[in-house]
C-alpha positions in Angstrom: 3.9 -28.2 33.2 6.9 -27.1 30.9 7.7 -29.6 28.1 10.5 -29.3 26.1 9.9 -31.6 23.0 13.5 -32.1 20.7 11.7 -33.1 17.2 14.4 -31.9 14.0 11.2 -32.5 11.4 8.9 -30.7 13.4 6.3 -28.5 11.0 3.8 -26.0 12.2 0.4 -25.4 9.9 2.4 -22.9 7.7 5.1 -25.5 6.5 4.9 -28.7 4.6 5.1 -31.9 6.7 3.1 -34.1 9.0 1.5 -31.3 12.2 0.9 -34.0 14.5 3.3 -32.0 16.8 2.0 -28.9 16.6 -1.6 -29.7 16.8 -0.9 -31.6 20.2 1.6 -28.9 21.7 -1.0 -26.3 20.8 -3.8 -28.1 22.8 -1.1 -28.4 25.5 -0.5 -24.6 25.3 -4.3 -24.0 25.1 -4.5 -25.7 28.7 -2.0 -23.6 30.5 1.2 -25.7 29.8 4.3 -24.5 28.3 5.8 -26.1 25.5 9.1 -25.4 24.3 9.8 -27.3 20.8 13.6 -27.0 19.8 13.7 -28.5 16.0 15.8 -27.9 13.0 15.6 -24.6 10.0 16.3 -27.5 7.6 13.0 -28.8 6.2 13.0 -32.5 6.9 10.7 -32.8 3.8 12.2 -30.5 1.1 16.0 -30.2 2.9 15.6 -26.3 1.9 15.1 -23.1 4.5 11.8 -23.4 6.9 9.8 -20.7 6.6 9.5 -18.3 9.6 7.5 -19.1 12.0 4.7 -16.6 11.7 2.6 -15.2 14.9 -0.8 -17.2 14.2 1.8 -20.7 15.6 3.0 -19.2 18.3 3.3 -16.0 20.4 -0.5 -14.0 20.6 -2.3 -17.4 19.9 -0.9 -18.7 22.9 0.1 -16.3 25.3 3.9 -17.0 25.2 3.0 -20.7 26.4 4.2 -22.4 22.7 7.6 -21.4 22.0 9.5 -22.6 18.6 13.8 -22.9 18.6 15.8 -23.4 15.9 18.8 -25.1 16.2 21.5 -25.4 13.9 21.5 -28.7 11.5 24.2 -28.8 8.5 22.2 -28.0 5.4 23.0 -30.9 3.3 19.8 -33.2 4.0 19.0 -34.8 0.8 22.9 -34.6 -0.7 23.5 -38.0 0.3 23.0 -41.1 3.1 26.6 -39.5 4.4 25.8 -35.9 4.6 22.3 -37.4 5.9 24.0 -38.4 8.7 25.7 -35.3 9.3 22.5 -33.5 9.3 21.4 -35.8 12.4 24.1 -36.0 14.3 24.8 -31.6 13.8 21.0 -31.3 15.0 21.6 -33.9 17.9 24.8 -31.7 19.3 23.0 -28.2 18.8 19.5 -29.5 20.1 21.1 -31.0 23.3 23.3 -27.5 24.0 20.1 -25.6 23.1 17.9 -27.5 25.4 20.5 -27.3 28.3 19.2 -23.5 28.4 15.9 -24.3 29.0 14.9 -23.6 32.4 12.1 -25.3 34.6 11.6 -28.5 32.5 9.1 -30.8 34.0 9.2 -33.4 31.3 11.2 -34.5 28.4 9.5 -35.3 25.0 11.7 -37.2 23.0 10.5 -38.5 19.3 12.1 -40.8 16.6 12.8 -41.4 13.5 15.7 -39.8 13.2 16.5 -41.8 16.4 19.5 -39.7 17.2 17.8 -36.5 18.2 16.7 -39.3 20.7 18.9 -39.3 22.6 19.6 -35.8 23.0 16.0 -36.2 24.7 17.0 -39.1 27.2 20.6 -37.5 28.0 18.6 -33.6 28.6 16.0 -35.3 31.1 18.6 -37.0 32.7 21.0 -34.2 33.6 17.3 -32.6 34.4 15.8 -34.8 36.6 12.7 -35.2 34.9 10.7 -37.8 32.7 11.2 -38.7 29.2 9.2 -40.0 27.1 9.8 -41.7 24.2 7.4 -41.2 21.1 8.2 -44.0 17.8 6.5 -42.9 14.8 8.4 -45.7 13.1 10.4 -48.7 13.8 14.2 -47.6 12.6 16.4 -49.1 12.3 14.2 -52.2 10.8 12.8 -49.4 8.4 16.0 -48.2 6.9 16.9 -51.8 6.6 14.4 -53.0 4.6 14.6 -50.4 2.7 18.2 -51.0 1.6 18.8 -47.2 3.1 21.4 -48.9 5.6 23.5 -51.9 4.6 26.7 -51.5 7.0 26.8 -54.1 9.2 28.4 -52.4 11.9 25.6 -49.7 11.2 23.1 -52.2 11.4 24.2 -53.5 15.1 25.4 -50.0 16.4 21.7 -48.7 15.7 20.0 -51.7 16.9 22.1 -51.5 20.1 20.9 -47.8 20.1 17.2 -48.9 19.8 17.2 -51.2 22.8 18.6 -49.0 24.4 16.5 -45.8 24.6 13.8 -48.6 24.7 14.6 -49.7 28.1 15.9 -46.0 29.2 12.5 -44.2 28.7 10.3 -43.6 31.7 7.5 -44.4 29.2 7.1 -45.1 25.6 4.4 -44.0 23.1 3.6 -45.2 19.5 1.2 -43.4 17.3 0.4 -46.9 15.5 -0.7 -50.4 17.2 1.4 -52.4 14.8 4.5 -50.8 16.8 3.5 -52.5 20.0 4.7 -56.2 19.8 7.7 -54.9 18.1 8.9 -53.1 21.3 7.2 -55.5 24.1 10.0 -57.8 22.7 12.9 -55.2 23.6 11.7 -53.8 26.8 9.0 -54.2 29.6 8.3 -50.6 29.8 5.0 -48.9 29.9 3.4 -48.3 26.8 0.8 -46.2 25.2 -1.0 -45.7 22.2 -1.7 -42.3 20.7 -2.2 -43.0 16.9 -2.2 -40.5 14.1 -5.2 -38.9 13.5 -7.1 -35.3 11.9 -7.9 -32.6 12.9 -11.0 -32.5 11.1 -12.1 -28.7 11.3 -9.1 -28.7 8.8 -10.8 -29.9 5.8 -14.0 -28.0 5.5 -15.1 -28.0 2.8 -13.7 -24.6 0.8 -15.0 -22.8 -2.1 -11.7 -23.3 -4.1 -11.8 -26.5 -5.6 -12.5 -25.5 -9.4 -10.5 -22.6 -9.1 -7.5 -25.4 -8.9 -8.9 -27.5 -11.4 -8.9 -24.1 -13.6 -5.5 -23.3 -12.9 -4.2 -26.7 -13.7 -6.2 -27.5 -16.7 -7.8 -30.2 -14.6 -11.7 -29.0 -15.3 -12.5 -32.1 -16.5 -10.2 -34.5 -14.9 -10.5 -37.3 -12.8 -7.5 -36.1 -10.7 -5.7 -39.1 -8.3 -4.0 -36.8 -5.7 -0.6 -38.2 -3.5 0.2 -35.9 -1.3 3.9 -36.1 1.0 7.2 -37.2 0.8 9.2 -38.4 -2.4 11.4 -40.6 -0.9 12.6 -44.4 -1.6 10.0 -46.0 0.7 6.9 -43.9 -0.9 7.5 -45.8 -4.0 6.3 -43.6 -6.6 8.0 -45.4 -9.6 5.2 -47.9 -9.0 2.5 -45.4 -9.2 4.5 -43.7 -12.5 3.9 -47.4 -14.0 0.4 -47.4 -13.0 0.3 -43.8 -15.0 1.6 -45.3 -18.1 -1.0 -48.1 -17.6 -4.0 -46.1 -17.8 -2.2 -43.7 -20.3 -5.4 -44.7 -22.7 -7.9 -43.2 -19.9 -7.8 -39.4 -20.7 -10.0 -38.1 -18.1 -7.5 -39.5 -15.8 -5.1 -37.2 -14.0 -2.6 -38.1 -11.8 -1.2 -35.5 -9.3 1.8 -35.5 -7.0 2.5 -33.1 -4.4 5.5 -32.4 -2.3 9.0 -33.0 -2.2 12.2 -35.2 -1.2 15.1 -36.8 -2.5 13.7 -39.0 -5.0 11.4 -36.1 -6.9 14.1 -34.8 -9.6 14.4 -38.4 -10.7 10.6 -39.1 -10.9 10.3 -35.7 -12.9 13.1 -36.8 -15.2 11.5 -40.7 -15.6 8.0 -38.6 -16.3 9.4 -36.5 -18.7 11.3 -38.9 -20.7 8.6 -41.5 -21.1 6.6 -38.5 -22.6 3.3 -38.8 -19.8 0.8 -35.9 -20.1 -1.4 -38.0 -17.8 1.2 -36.8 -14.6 1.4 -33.7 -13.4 4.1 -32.5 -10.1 3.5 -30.0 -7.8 5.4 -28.3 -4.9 4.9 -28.9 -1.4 2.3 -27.2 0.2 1.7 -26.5 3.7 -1.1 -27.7 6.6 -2.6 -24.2 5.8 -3.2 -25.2 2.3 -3.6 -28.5 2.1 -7.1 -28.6 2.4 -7.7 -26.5 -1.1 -5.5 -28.8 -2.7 -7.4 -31.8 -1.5 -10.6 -30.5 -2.1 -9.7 -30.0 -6.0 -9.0 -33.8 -6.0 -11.8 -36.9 -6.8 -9.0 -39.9 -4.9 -6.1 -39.8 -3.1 -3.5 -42.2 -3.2 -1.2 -43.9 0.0 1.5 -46.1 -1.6 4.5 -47.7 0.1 6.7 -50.4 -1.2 6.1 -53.6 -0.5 8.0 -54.5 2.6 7.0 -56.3 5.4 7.5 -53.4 8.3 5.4 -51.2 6.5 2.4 -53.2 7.1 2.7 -51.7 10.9 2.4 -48.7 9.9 -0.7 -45.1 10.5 0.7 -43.2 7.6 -0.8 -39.5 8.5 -1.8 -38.9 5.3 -4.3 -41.4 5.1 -6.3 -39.6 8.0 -6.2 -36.4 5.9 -7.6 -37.7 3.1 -10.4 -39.7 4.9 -10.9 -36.1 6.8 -11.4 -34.3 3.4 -13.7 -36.6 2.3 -11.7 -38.2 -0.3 -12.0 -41.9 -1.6 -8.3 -44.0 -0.4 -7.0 -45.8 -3.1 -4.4 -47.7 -0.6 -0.9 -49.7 -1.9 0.1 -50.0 2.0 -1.3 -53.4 3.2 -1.3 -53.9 7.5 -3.0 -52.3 9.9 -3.8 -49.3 8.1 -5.4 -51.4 5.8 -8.2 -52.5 8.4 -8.7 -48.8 8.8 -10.1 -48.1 5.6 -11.9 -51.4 5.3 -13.6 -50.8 8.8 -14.6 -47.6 7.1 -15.6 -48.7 3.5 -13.7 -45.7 2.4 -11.1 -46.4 -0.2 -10.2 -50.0 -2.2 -6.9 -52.0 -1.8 -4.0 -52.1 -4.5 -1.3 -55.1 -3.6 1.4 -52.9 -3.0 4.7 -53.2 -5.6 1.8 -53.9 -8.3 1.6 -51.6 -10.6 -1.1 -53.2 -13.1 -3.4 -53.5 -9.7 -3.2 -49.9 -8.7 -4.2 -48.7 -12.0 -7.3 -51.0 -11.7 -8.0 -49.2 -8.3 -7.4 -45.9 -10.0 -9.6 -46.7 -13.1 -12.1 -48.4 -11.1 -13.2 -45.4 -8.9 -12.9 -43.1 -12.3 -15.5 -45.3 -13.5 -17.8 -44.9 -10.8 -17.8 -41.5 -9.1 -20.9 -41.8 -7.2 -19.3 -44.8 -5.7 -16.3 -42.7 -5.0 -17.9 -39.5 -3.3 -19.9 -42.3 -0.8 -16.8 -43.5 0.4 -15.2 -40.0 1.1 -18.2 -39.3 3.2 -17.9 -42.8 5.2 -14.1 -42.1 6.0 -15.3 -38.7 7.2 -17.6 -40.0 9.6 -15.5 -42.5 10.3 -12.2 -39.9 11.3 -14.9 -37.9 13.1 -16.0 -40.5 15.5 -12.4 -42.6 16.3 -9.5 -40.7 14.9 -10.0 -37.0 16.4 -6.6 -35.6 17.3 -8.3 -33.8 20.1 -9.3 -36.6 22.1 -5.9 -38.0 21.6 -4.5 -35.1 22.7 -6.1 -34.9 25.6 -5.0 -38.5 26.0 -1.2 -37.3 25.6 -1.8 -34.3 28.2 -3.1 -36.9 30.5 -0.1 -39.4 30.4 2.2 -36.0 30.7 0.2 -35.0 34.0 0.4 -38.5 35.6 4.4 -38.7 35.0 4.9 -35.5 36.3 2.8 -35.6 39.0 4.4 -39.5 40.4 8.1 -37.8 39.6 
């Protein structure tokens, strides 16, 4: 098969960002498939310059079968909701005139949020007679919504028109979370799958690095409370810089955030000017690194705000941390919630409650015995029901059978 997948925040194992993508195109490529990924040179996470795509993604690992284009997007991601726009909608032109080129196409792979680039997907498998399939890795518009990120009203019903829409246009829909599922039974009757987020688990071995971090950021003898991913409004990290000022009086306490996004400047600036030695930010890293970074960490930390929508939600960082062996302190109540719980690895924080996630925090701290036995039950637990490998052979499956009845 050929698959041409349009995905603008696409990342690869050398960038920072979510490789669900990459890890499930490369098994494709590793069974004889062709994958051709047209995404964005704007990082969706940071809104700087990707990084060149190096030969260990694509190219000699894979014969030529993985192939990576960049297609023009205007460079204003993080500016403002406007230029945000402009950003999707440059990328959704440029994607669709790029993919037009691509020859042999059994199958379109079409992913959303942003739901724009969508429909680039649905209009290139049209014109090429083949399937598309939709992937929703989260329910936008309701997202943005409750967010307060859009408050147009003709917005609002243009992009819910939109929705329904490439709903009932795919040949087959997949979600990567099963608190997605009722959400779109009640705008379409087509097919659906489930391929949730999951690890890659031969990721996170356990490296030889971990106090060399510590040592480099004076964390030796810290408890250190890792988030790693986006800064953005929905991650609400003001929460967690309240819960930092809460357990201001714990010394051994560290809290560390990692990554980038639009929000990060003014979470710096709130840091600094409350005077909090107890915080400490960090660039993004990529895939590649990740692991290093989690390793020098004793919790990790998934926090949302407190919004109904969220509760349907597999976050993709969770599975990393359960996969490096780390304790979840979770702030993200739903379905991701019975995750952890069915793996007794991490505690519950109400999410929006500040005072409650520094109890979390300060209870593990207290009790790091406690906290290395639950990093080693969400291992297991990762190993045995969320391997990205069997659900990627579950995605090349579904592929085969839709190309095979077109």
């Amino acid at each position: 098969m050929h698959i041409l997948l349009i995905h603008q925040a696409f990342a690869s194992v050398n960038e920072a960002g979510g490789t669900r993508h990459y890890e499930m195109a490369s098994h494709l490529a590793q069974n004889n498939h062709h994958v051709t990924i047209i995404t964005s040179p704007v990082s969706y996470m940071t809104g700087g310059k990707n990084e060149p795509v190096n030969q260990q993604v694509t190219g000699e690992a894979f014969s030529g079968r993985l192939r990576i284009i960049r297609s023009y997007s205007i460079p204003a991601l993080h500016k403002s909701f406007f230029h945000r726009l402009l950003n999707f909608f440059s990328f959704m032109v440029s994607s669709f005139l790029k993919g037009l080129a691509a020859r042999q196409v059994d199958l379109v792979w079409g992913t959303t949020p942003p739901i724009f680039q969508a429909v680039t997907g649905w209009l290139l498998a049209r014109l090429k007679r083949v399937p598309y399939v939709l992937e929703v890795r989260d329910l936008w518009p309701d997202f943005a919504i409750d967010v307060g990120v859009l408050n147009n009203r003709f917005l609002i019903s243009a992009s819910r028109w939109l929705e329904k829409f490439l709903y009932r246009h795919a040949d087959h829909i997949i979600v990567n979370s099963p608190g997605f599922i009722q959400h779109i039974n009640a705008r379409t009757d087509k097919p659906i799958t489930l391929i949730p987020n999951g690890v890659d688990t031969s990721m996170f071995y356990p490296p030889q690095v971990e106090q060399e971090i510590k040592r480099r950021y004076g964390l030796d003898d810290k408890f250190v409370v890792l988030y790693a991913g986006a800064h953005g409004l929905a991650n609400d990290l003001t929460t967690l810089l309240e819960a930092a000022e809460h357990i201001s009086r714990n010394p051994e306490i560290k809290i560390v955030l990692v990554g980038d996004g639009k929000e990060k400047p003014a979470l710096m600036a709130h840091a600094e000017a409350m005077h909090m030695t107890n915080v400490l930010f960090m660039p993004p890293v990529s895939k590649q690194q990740m692991h290093s970074i989690l390793a020098a960490s004793d919790a990790c930390l998934a926090i949302l705000k407190p919004i109904d929508m969220f509760k349907t939600t597999y976050p993709n960082k969770v599975f990393d941390y359960m996969a490096a062996a780390k304790p979840v302190i979770l702030a993200i109540d739903g379905v991701i919630r019975e995750v952890v719980e069915s793996a007794g690895c991490g505690i519950f924080a109400a999410p929006g409650n500040s005072q409650a996630l520094a109890d979390a925090i300060k209870t593990l701290a207290a009790d790091p015995g406690n906290a290395a036995q639950m990093g080693k039950n969400g291992r297991s637990y990762v190993e045995k029901h969320f391997n990205r490998a069997d659900f990627s052979a579950r995605l090349e499956e579904l592929f085969t059978s839709l190309v095979d009845k077109k």
